[in-house]
N, C-alpha and C positions, 0 to 999 in steps of 0.2 A: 288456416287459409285466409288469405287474406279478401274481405269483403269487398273492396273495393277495385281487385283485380282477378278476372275473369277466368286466368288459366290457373289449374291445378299444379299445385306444388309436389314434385315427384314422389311416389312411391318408391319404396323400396324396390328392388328386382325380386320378379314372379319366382316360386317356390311352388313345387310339388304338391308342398304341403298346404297351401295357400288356402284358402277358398276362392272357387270362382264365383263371378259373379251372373246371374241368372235374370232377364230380364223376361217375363210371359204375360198372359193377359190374355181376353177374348180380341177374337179376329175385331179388326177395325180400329181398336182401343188407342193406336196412335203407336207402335210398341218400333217400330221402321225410326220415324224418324227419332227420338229420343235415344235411339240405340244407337246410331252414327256419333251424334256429340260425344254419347259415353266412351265410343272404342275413340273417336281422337282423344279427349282426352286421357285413356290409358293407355295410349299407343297399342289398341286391341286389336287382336282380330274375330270376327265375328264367326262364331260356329251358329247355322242356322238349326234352328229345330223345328219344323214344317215338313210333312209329309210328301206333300204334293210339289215345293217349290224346288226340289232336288231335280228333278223330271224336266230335261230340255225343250220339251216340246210344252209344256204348261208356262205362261207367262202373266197372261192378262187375266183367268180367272184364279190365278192363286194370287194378285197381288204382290210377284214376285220384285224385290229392288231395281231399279232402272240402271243402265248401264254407268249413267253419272254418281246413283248412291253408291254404287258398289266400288268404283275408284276412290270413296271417299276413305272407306276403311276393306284389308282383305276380308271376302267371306268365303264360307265352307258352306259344299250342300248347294250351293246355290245351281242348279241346270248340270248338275251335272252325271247325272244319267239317264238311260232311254227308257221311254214306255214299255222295251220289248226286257228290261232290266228291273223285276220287282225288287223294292224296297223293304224288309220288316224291319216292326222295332228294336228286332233282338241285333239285326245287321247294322243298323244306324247305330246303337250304344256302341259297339265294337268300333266301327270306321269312327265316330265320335271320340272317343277315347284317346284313340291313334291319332287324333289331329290335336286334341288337346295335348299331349304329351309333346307333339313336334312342336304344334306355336310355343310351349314353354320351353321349351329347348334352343328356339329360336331368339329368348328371351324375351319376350312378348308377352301380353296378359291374354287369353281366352277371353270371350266375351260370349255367351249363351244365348243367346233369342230366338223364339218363337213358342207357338202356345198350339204345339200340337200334342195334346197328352199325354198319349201312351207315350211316343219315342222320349219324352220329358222324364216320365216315371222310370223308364228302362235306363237313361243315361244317368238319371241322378238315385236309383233305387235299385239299379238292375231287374234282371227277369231270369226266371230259373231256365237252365239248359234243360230240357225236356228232349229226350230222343224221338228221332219218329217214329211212330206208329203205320204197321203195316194198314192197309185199306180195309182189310179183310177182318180185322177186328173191330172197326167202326159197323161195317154194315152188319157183321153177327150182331152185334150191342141195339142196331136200327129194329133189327128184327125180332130180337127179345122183346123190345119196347112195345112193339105190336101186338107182338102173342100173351106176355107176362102182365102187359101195365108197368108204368111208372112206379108205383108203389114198390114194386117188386127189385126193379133196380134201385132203388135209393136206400133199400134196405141190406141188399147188396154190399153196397156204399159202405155201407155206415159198420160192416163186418172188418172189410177187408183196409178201410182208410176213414178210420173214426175220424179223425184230425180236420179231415177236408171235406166229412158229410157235416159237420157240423157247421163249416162256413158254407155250405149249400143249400139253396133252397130246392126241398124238393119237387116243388112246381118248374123249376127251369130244368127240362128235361138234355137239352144239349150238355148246359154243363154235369150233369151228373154223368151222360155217356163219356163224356169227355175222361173224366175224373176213372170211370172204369176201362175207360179203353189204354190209358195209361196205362193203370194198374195190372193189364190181358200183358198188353204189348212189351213191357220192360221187368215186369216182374217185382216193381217199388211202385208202391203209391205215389199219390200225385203228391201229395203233403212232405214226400221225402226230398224232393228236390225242390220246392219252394224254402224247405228250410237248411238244404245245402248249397242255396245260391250264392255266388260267391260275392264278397264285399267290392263295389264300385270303386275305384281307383280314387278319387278325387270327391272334394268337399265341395257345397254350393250352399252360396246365398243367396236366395230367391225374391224375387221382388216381384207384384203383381198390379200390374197396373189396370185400374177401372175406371170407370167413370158412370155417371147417373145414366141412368137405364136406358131413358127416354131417350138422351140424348146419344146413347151409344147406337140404337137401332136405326137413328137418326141418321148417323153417321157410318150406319151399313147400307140404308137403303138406299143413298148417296153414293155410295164406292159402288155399288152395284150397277146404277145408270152411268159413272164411270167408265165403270170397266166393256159396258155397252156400245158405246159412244168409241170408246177407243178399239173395238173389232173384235170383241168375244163369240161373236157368231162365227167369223172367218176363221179364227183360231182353233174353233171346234170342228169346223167342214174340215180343215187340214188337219187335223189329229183324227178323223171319223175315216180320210181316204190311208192313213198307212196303213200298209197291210202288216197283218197278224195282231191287230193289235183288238183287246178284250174290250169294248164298252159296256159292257155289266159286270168289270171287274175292277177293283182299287187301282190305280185313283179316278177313275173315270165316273165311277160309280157315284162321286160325292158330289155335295154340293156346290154349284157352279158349273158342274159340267153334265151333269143328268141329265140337268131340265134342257139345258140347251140342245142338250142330243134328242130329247123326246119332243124338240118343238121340230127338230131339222129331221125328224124321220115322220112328221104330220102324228104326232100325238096327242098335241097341245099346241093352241093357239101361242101368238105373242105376247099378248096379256097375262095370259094364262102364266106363262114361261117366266115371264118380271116377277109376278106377282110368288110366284113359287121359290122362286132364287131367295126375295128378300125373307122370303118368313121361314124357310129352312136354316137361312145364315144367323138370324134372327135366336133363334131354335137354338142351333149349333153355339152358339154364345152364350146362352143362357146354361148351356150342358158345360160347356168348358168352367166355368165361373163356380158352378157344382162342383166340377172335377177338383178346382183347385181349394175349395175349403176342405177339399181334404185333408190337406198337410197344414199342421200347427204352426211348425216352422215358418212359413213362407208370410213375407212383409208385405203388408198390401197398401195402396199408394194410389191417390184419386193423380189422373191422366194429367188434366191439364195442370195443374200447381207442382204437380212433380219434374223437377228440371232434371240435366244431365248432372249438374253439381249435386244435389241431392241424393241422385243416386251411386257416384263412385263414392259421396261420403258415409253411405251405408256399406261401400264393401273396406273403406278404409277402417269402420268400425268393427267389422267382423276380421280385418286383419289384426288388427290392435286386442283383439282376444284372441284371437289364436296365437299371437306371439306372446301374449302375458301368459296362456295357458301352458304353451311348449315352457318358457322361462321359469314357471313356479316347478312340474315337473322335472327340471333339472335340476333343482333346487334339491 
């Protein structure tokens, strides 16, 4: 590449096989705008990954792209389902998948963003197909738990699904019901279909951008009076009046839109309501950043020094091994 000239010299055409490239980070980190420069310069399109920003009716407290960023490159996910249309992760990997396979069909690069964990982990890791479970086996499982003791079911556990008592703590009493109501309900442990999950379609390289601590909460508690200033109150009265719709249920329930709901039903003052937003998103960053040392793999990359050049030439290097790697194989 030439240093002196600002555009990227083409890639080869997107491949299947390819890796894509992953841009995440805690909320505020800057992940929006560095992520535009990259999909122009890979003529991307941007598959979001954000829980809450899929949802038509949320704009201003998910920090959703403004109608000019989003003509700058195509996005997915973006607004486009309803409140009355729950999202799971397992439903995102799947429509994910199928968007990935069209932009590269389209001949296009995918381009991955956002840093909402779980749907992160399910698209790039998948998540076991788990069948449901009748009601009726949870609440016999609740009711044990009252008459028998905890003890009782983890021991349980540990007969019927050694595998999966052993990644359990027997103090977390949900997930252990969980793990046995499985086991009532289908007749397999829960361990059988964690390790019959099927393999993710597609490769990722993951890039994680941060920045110093201080200055990242900095730069939340800022987006926050933002997002004030530009009508986050009004936005919640109008999502609080459609009808049917759950406010003690995801996504309503999260941060950003709680507090605002518990100040507009007189539960909390205004102060109160500020003051709660910034130090739960605060929180929430600090949990995501956890989240993400969990994987070895994944490149981590301080915000502001991190450019869009920088970053396609980490996916250019992880293309340049996977084609040395396919080539030696053929070999």
């Amino acid at each position: 590449m030439d240093p002196n000239n600002d555009t990227m010299e083409p890639l080869s055409e997107p491949d299947a096989a390819d890796p894509i490239l992953t841009i995440t980070g805690p909320t505020a980190v800057g992940k929006t705008a560095v992520s535009l420069e990259v999909a122009e310069r890979l003529n991307a399109e941007i598959v979001s990954v954000d829980s809450r920003q899929v949802y038509e009716e949320l704009t201003i407290g998910t920090a959703k792209p403004s109608p000019s960023e989003q003509q700058r490159a195509p996005h997915h996910f973006i607004g486009e389902r309803s409140l009355h249309e729950p999202f799971s992760a397992g439903a995102y990997a799947k429509a994910a998948n199928d968007r990935i396979r069209a932009v590269l069909d389209r001949g296009r690069r995918p381009l991955v963003v956002g840093g909402a964990t779980l749907y992160l982990h399910a698209l790039q890791y998948g998540l076991a197909d788990i069948p449901d479970v009748d009601d009726e086996v949870r609440d016999e499982l609740t009711q044990r738990l009252e008459s028998e003791g905890q003890d009782a079911l983890y021991e349980e556990l540990t007969q019927v699904d050694p595998r999966q008592a052993a990644e359990t703590d027997p103090t977390k009493t949900q997930k252990v019901i969980r793990a046995l109501e499985v086991y009532h309900g289908t007749g397999k442990p829960l361990s059988y279909y964690y390790e019959n999950q099927p393999e993710p379609p597609f490769d990722y390289v993951t890039v994680v951008l941060n920045r110093d601590r201080e200055k990242l909460y900095d730069r939340i508690n800022h987006r926050v009076d933002r997002m004030l200033d530009a009508g986050l109150l009004d936005e919640v009265r109008d999502v609080m009046d459609i009808d049917g719709v759950q406010l003690d249920e995801p996504p309503l329930s999260t941060i950003g839109y709680r507090e605002p709901i518990q100040h507009l039903k007189g539960d909390i003052d205004y102060d109160e309501m500020v003051r709660l937003v910034k130090r739960n998103t605060r929180r929430y960053a600090k949990r995501q950043l956890t989240w993400f040392r969990r994987y070895d793999e994944y490149h981590w990359r301080a915000a502001p020094q991190t450019s869009a050049e920088d970053l396609t030439e980490a996916l250019e290097d992880a293309l340049d091994s996977t084609h040395s790697a396919a080539e030696g194989s053929a070999r």
